[in-house]
C-alpha positions in Angstrom: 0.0 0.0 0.0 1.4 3.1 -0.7 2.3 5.7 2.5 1.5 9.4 2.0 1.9 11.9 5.0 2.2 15.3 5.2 3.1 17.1 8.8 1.2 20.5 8.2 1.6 21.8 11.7 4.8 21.6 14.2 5.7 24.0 17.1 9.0 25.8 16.7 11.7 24.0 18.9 9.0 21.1 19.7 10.2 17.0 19.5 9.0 15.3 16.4 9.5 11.4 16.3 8.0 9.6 13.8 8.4 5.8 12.3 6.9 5.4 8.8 6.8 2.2 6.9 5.3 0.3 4.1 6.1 -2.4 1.9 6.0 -2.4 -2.2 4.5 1.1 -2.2 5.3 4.5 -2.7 6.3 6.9 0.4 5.6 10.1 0.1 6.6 12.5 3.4 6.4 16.3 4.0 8.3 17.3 7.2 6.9 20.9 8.7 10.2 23.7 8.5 9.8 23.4 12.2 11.2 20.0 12.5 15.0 19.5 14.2 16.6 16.2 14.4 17.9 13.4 12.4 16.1 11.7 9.6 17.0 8.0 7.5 15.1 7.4 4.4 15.4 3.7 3.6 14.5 2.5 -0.1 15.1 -0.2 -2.1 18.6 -1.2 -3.1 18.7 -0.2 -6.5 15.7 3.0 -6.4 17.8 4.8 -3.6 15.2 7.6 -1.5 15.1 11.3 -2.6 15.3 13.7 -0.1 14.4 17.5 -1.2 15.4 20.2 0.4 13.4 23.2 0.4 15.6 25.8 -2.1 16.2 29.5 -1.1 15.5 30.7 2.5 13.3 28.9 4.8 11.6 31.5 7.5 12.7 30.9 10.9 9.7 28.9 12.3 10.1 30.4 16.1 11.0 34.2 14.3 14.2 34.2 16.0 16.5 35.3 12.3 18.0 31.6 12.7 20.0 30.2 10.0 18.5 26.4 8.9 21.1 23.7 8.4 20.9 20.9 6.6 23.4 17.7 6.2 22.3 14.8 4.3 24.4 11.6 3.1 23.9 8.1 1.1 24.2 5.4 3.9 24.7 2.6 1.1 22.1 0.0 0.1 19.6 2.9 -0.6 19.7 4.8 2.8 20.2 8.4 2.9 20.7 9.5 6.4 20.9 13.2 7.4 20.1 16.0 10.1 18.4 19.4 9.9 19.1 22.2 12.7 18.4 25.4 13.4 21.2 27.7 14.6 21.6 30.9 15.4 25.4 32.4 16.7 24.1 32.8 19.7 23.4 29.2 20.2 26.4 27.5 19.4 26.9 24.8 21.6 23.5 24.4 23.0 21.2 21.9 22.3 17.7 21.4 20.8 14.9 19.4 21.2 16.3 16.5 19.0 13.1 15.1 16.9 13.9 11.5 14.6 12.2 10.9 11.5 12.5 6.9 9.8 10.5 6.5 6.5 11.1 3.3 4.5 10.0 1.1 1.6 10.4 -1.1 -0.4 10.5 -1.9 -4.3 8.8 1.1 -4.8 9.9 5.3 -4.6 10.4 6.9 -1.6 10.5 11.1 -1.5 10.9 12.7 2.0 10.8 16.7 1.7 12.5 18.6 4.2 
């Protein structure tokens, strides 16, 4: 069955954790700008995930002029794993509410938007 879900609402600096599966069908996930933590998209060997990042500049969420980071990587075996944070230069060194998203498939396309 495919797996479509879009997070339309998240408070600025809130905890997201989510765990999203299904099996020969496409994922499709939309995370809210909001969202800080670490993310793994797990596909199928040979269709690795895609994971779009929002171009230009994202507004800060909590309206505090902070700067959104985002690191992404291919894990092997079609897994990108990655992180989005917001940071300001008067927050280095401190640390957010960590959220965790994990969307997987398999045989079929899996597109996480950040």
């Amino acid at each position: 069955a495919s797996l479509s879900a879009t997070f339309v609402e998240q408070p600025a600096q809130s905890r997201l954790k989510a765990s999203l599966r299904t099996s020969n069908g496409p994922a499709k996930v939309h995370l809210h700008p909001a969202f800080e933590g670490s993310f793994t998209a797990r596909g199928f060997q040979w269709m690795p995930p895609n994971v779009n990042v929002a171009s230009g500049n994202v507004e800060d969420p909590a309206g505090m002029g902070r700067t959104r980071n985002v690191m992404r990587q291919n894990a092997g075996q079609g897994t990108v794993q990655g992180s989005v944070h917001w940071r300001s230069s008067a927050q280095q060194g401190r640390n957010a509410p960590q959220g965790q998203v994990e969307v997987s498939t398999s045989l079929s396309p899996l597109n996480l938007s950040l």
